[in-house]
FIGUZA-847282 format. One record per residue (C-alpha): z negated, x, y. Coordinates in pm, whole numbers, padded with zeros to 5 digits, always signed. Example, Ala and Ser with C-alpha at 12.3 -4.5 7.8 and 13.67 -1.06 7.14 Angstrom:
BEGIN
-00780+01230-00450
-00714+01367-00106
//
This chain:
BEGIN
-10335+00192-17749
-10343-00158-17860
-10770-00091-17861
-10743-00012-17451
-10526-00343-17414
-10811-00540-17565
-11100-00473-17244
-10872-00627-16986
-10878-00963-17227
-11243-00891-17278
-11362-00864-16985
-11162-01143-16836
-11332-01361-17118
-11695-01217-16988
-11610-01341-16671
-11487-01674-16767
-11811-01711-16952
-12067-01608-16645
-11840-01805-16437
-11918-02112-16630
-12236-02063-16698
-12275-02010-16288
-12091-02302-16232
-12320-02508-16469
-12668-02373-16326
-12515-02490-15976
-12384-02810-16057
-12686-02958-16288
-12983-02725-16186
-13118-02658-15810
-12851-02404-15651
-12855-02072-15514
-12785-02180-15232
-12847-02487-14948
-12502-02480-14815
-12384-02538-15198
-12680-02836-15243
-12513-03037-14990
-12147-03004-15056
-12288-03045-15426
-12492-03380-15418
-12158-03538-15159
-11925-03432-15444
-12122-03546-15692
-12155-03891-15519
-11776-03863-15441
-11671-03825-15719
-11791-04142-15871
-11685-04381-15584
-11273-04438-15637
-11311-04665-15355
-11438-04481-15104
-11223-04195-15247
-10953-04388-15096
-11129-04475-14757
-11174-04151-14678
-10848-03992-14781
-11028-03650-14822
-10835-03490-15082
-10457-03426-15114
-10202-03674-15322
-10204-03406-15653
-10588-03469-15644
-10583-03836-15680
-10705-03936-16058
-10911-04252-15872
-10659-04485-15701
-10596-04699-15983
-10959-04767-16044
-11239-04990-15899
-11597-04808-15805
-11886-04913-16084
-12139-05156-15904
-12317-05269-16236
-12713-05252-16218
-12725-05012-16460
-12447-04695-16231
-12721-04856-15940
-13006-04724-16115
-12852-04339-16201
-12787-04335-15848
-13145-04406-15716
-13254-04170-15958
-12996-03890-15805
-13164-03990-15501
-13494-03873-15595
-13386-03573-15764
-13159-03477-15509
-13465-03497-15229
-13715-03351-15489
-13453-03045-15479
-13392-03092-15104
-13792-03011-15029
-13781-02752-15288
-13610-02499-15034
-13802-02321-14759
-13711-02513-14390
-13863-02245-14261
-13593-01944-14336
-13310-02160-14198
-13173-02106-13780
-13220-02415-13616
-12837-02549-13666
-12919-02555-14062
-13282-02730-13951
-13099-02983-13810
-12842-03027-14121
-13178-03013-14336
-13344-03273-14155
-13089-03536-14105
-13090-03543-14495
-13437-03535-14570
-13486-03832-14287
-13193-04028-14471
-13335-03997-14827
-13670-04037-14731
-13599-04341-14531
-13385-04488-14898
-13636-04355-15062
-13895-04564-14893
-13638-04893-14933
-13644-04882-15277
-13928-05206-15371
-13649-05375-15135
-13342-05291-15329
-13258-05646-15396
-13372-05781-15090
-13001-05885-14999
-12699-06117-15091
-12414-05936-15252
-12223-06260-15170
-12228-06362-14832
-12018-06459-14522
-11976-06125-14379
-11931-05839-14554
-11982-05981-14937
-11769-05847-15214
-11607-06195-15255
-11381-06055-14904
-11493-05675-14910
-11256-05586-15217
-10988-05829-15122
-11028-05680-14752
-11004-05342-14899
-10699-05358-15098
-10537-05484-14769
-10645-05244-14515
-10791-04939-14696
-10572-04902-15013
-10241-04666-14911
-09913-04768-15062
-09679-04502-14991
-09457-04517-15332
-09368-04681-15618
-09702-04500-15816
-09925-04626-15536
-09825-05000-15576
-09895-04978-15950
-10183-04798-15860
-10266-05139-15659
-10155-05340-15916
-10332-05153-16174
-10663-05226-15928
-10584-05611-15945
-10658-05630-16297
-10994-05490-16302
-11129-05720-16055
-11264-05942-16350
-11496-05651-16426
-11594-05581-16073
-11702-05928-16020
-11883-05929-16307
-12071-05645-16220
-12134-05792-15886
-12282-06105-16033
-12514-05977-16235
-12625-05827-15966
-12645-06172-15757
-12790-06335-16104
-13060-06076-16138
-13175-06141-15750
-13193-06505-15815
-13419-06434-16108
-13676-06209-15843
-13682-06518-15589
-13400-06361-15374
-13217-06690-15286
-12975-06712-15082
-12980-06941-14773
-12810-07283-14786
-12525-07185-14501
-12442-06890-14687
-12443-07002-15010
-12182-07291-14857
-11949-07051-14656
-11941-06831-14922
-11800-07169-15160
-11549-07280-14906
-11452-06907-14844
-11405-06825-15225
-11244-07198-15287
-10942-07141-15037
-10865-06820-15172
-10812-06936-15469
-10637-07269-15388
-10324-07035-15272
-10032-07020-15488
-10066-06660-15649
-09733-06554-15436
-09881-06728-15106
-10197-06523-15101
-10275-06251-14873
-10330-05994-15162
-09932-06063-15243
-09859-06037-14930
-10019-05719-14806
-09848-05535-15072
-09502-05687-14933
-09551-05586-14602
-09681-05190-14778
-09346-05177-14963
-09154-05315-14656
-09244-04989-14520
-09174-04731-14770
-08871-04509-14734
-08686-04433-14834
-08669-04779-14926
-08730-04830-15324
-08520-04962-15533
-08456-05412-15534
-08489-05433-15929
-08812-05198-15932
-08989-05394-15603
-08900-05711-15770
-09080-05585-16113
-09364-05404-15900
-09422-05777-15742
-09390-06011-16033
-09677-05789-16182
-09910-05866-15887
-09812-06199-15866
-09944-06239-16235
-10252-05997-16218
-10357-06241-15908
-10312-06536-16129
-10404-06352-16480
-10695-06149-16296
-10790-06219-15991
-10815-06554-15958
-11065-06575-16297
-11283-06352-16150
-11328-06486-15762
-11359-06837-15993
-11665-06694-16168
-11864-06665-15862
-11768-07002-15712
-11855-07150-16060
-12182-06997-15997
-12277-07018-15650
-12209-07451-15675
-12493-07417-15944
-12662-07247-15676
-12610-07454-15411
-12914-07764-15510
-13146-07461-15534
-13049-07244-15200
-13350-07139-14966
-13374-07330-14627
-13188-07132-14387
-13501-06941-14335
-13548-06578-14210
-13656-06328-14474
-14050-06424-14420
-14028-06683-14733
-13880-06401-14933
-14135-06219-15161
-14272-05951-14961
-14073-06072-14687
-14263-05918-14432
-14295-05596-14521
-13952-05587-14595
-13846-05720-14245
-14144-05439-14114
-13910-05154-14285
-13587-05320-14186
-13711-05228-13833
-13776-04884-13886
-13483-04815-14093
-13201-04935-13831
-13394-04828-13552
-13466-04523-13698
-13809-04552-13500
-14164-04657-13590
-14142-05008-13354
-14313-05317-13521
-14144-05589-13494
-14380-05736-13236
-14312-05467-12986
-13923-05521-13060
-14003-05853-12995
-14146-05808-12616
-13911-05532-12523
-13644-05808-12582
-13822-06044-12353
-13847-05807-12063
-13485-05655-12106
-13390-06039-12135
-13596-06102-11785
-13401-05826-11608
-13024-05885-11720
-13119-06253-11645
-13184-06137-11250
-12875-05946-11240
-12668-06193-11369
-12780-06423-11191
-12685-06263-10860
-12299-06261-10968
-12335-06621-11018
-12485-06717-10721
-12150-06478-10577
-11926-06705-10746
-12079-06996-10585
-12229-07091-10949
-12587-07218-10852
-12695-07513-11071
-12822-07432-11430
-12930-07184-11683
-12766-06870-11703
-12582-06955-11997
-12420-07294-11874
-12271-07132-11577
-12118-06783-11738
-11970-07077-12016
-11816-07280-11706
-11606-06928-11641
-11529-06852-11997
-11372-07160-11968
-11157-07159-11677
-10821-07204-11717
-10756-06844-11543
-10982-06684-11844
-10829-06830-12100
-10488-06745-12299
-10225-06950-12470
-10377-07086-12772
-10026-06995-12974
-09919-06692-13187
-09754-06532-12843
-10101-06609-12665
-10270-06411-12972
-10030-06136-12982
-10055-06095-12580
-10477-06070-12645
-10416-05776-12876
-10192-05647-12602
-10401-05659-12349
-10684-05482-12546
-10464-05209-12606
-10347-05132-12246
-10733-05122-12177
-10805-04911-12407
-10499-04689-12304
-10647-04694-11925
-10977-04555-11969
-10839-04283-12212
-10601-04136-11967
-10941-04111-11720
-11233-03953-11936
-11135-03594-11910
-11407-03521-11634
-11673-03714-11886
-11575-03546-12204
-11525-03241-12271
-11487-03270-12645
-11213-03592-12723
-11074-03744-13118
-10787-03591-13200
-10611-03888-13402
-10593-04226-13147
-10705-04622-13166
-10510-04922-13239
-10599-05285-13226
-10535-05531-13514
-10595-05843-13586
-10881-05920-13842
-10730-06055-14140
-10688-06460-14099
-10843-06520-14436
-11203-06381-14279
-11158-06521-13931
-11385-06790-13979
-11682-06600-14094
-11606-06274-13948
-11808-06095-13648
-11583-06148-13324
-11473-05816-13325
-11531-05429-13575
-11434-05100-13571
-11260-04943-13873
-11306-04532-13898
-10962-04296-13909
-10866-04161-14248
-10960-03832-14282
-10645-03664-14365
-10491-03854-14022
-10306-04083-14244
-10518-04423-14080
-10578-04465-13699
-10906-04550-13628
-10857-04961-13609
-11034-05194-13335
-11012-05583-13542
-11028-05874-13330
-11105-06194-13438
-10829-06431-13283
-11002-06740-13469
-11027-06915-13137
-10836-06814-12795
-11158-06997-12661
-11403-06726-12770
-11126-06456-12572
-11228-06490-12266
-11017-06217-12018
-11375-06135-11842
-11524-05981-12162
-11289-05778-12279
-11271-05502-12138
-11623-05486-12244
-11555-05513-12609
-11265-05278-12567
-11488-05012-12451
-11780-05042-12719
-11525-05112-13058
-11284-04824-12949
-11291-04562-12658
-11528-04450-12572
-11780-04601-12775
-11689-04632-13205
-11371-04425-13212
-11532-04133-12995
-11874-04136-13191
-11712-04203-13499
-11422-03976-13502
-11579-03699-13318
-11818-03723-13592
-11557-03697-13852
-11360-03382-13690
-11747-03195-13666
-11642-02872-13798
-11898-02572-13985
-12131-02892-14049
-12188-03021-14410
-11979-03254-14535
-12265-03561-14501
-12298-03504-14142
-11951-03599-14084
-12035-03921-14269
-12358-04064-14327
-12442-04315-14029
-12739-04410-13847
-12722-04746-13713
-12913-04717-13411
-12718-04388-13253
-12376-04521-13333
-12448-04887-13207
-12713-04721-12915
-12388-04542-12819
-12147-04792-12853
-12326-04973-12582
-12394-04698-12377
-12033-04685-12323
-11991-05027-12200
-12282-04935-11915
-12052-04581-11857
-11740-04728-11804
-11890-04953-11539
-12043-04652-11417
-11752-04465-11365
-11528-04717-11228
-11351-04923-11483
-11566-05248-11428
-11604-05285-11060
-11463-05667-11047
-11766-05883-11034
-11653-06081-11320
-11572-05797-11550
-11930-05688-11456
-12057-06006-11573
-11896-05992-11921
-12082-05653-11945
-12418-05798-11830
-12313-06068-12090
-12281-05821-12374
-12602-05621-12275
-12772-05974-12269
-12643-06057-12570
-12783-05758-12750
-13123-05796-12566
-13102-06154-12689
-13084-06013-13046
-13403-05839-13025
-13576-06169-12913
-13335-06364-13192
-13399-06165-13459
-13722-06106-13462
-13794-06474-13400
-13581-06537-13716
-13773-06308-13943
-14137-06181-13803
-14253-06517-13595
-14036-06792-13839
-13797-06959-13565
-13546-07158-13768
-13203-07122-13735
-13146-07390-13467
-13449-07232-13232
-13219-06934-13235
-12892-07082-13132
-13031-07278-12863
-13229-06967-12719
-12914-06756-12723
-12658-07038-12569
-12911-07080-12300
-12965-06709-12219
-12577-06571-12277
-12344-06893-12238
-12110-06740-12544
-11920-07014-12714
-12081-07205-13003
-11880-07074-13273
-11930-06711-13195
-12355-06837-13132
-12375-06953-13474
-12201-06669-13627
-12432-06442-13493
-12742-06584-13557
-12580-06653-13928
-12500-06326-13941
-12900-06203-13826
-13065-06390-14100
-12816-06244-14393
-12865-05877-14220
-13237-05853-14041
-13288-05569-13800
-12956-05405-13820
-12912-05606-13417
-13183-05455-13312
-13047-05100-13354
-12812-05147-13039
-13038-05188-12766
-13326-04956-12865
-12983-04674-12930
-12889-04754-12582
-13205-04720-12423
-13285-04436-12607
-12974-04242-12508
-12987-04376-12126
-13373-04254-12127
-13308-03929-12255
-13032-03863-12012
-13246-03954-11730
-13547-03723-11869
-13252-03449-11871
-13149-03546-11506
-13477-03521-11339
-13508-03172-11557
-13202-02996-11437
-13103-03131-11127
-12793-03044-10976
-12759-02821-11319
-12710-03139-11522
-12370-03203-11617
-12282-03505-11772
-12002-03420-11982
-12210-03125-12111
-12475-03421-12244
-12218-03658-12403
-12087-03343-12587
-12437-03220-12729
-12504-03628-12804
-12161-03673-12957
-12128-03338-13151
-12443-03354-13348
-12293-03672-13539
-12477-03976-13597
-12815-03878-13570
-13198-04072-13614
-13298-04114-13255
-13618-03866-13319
-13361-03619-13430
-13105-03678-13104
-13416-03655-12871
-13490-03322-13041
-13139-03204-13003
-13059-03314-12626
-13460-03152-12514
-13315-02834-12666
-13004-02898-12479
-13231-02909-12136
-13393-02602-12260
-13080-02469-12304
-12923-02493-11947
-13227-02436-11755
-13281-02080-11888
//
């Protein structure tokens, strides 16, 4: 008897053994299977990225091991991942292309166009400032804790606590970084070198219970509930009041120790041409964010002549509003600042801006059922961008939805200045940041179902910006800009990103300095001086990613032309936003591929 009870256990242990052994093969050898490849190599990237872990919000509350830890940035966790990189394309080519239906082709070749385009980057790793005015870790990890890192219970804010204390080591590993770039010649510019001082300086010049990480978590236990206990949020707090004092503070102190060493030896605020191998760097930059093979010097004419024509169309709502004398610039800036453009420059003017945005927003999304058949699921909100990065930050970002629907996708605005708001630009804005431009391509993106996990992910800079500013042209289109002046703030934003083409490639491929720049784009787009300089500031620290709107947009307006004149009274627009937003972010060789078989499609 007891010999025939025995198999059962047996055989269970022979299939715990296979079982592993399968599970090995898979996980550290190439799989069985494509499908498993890609959900491998996202896990296995995953996995190893607590922060982004928590960005996403992927995986249930039971699952979560990572929210208590910082992601590894040393050199050393960057060099195992560019070696996954070429192991996981080596494997990626290793399967036939040609057995697969023309779905998984797609899926195939977005990846292999993505790792073969990082692949190609690598000489230019460290061709960048980890510390800058932007998006540099000295605000990223601060600006994550506050927006990205969920405190829905007691755990959670020691979770966040429990983050605070290993920012020493996160800095560290940051710096070496930024030391080891100095060492190669990669210097940063004097402005950002400065910004970045001032920047780090007042952060750490707040009393540890005055500072906006204290405060964030404050306003996340403010909304808990039930509501914890007064004893336990009073011992929760006086631990992050001394890991910001004890931790945080030391490390953020490290780099401004560092960077006023830096600051006698900072490059002239040059574009990346004095860099070593600065041009061929800036020659890749191109391709990679417009996912095209454009030089530079062809970027550079296309934004001449797309500069000529907005200039021609502006001009004629000028001349309407009895605006004659000047350059186009000096007489949109007399409008931006008229006293009927303008709001209160108080906290109730700033909180009636954010308003305002919203009920725009809220206006075109009750009228884009007869342009869309496929909508997000989970809805927009507009926030304020965090004070402490007002003064560097872009005027306005988009923030993606948490997966799990926990986080609204989040339009920031930058209230700096009520003078940069001006009322005939924002719907504009409204329309690319939120809907229907980042939250539709973005989100739609995310909710892709029967796709690989990396397609509802990985970006491509010049389909989601292309589209972004698509939508600005489609909401005047279908009716939601027909006042001249609301017109002219989206003339103003297409000039502006036709200016970039002409700006940026000045900057970096024909050497303009940083003051040819400004002046060419206050004369051509009359946006206030502040928001001028933080653009072109923000061109030299990241060259050719501005480029990426303009060549998107024309790419997706060309293509749905070419589909127009193909089909005729068969074309149906909301049929072609659905096949462009339902791929996911795409390279524009890949969407062209996509909408032609589209055309195919719907003329059989």
């Amino acid at each position: 008897m007891w010999r025939w009870l025995k198999w059962p256990f047996r055989l269970f242990a022979l299939l715990l053994v296979v079982g592993l052994g399968w599970f090995l093969h898979e996980w550290n050898f190439k799989p069985w299977s494509l499908r498993f490849f890609y959900e491998r190599a996202f896990i296995q990237y995953a996995i190893d990225d607590p922060q982004m872990l928590s960005s996403m919000r992927m995986l249930p509350s039971w699952l979560d091991w990572y929210s208590d830890d910082l992601t590894d940035v040393s050199l050393a966790r960057q060099d195992t991942l560019r070696q996954k990189l070429k192991d996981d394309y080596e494997t990626l080519k290793s399967y036939d292309r040609e057995a697969l239906t023309e779905e998984e082709k797609l899926s195939y070749d977005v990846l292999d166009y993505f790792l073969a385009t990082q692949l190609e980057g690598d000489p230019f790793r460290f061709h960048n400032y980890p510390a800058n005015q932007l998006f540099g870790f000295q605000n990223g990890l601060p600006t994550f804790m506050a927006t990205q890192h969920p405190v829905r219970s007691v755990g959670d804010a020691e979770d966040y606590n429990a983050r605070l204390e290993k920012f020493p080591t996160y800095f560290e590993q940051q710096m070496e970084g930024v030391r080891l770039r100095v060492d190669k010649g990669i210097v940063p510019p004097r402005f950002v070198v400065e910004k970045v001082l001032q920047e780090a300086k007042d952060f750490v010049a707040a009393k540890p219970d005055e500072n906006m990480l204290y405060a964030t978590l404050v306003d996340k236990l403010d909304k808990i509930e039930p509501a914890i206990e007064a004893g336990q949020r009073q011992r929760i707090l006086t631990a992050t009041k001394q890991r910001i004092e004890r931790s945080v503070y030391p490390a953020m102190q490290t780099l401004v120790d560092y960077y006023q060493e830096l600051l006698p030896k900072a490059r002239p605020n040059n574009g990346v041409w004095d860099l070593p191998q600065g041009e061929a760097f800036y020659a890749y930059q191109v391709r990679e964010h417009t996912s095209t093979t454009m030089t530079p010097e062809e970027v550079h004419q296309l934004g001449l002549a797309e500069v000529a024509r907005i200039e021609a169309e502006m001009n004629e709502i000028l001349v309407g509003e009895g605006l004659i004398e000047g350059t186009i610039g000096e007489r949109v800036d007399q409008i931006s600042q008229r006293p009927d453009q303008l709001y209160e420059d108080s906290d109730a003017g700033r909180e009636q801006i954010l308003a305002d945005y919203q009920k725009i927003i809220d206006e075109i999304d009750a009228g884009l059922d007869p342009y869309f058949g496929v909508r997000p699921k989970i809805g927009v909100e507009v926030k304020r961008v965090p004070e402490f990065r007002e003064k560097t930050a872009p005027g306005a970002y988009y923030n993606a939805p948490a997966f799990d629907g926990s986080r609204p996708g989040v339009f920031y605005a930058n209230l700096r200045s009520v003078k940069e708001v001006a009322k005939f630009g924002m719907r504009t804005l409204a329309y690319h940041e939120a809907i229907p431009g980042h939250h539709f391509q973005t989100t739609i993106q995310q909710e892709l179902t029967g796709v690989p996990m990396f397609r509802k992910i990985l970006g491509f800079t010049a389909f989601s910006e292309g589209w972004a500013l698509y939508a600005e042209r489609l909401a005047w289109e279908i009716g939601y800009q027909e006042n001249p002046l609301d017109n002219l703030g989206r003339l103003q934003a297409e000039m502006f990103r036709a200016v970039r083409l002409v700006v940026d490639t000045g900057l970096h491929h024909k050497q303009w300095t940083r003051e040819q720049a400004i002046d060419y784009m206050r004369e051509k787009t009359g946006m206030p001086p502040t928001d001028v300089v933080a653009e072109i500031e923000r061109y030299i620290v990241m060259p050719g990613q501005a480029l990426a709107y303009k060549v998107g947009m024309n790419t997706i307006l060309r293509l749905r032309e070419e589909a127009k004149t193909e089909l005729g009274d068969k074309f149906d627009l909301k049929g072609f936003h659905d096949v462009v937003l339902t791929g996911g972010d795409l390279p524009l060789t890949l969407l062209e591929r996509l909408v032609k078989a589209w055309v195919a499609d719907e003329k059989a």
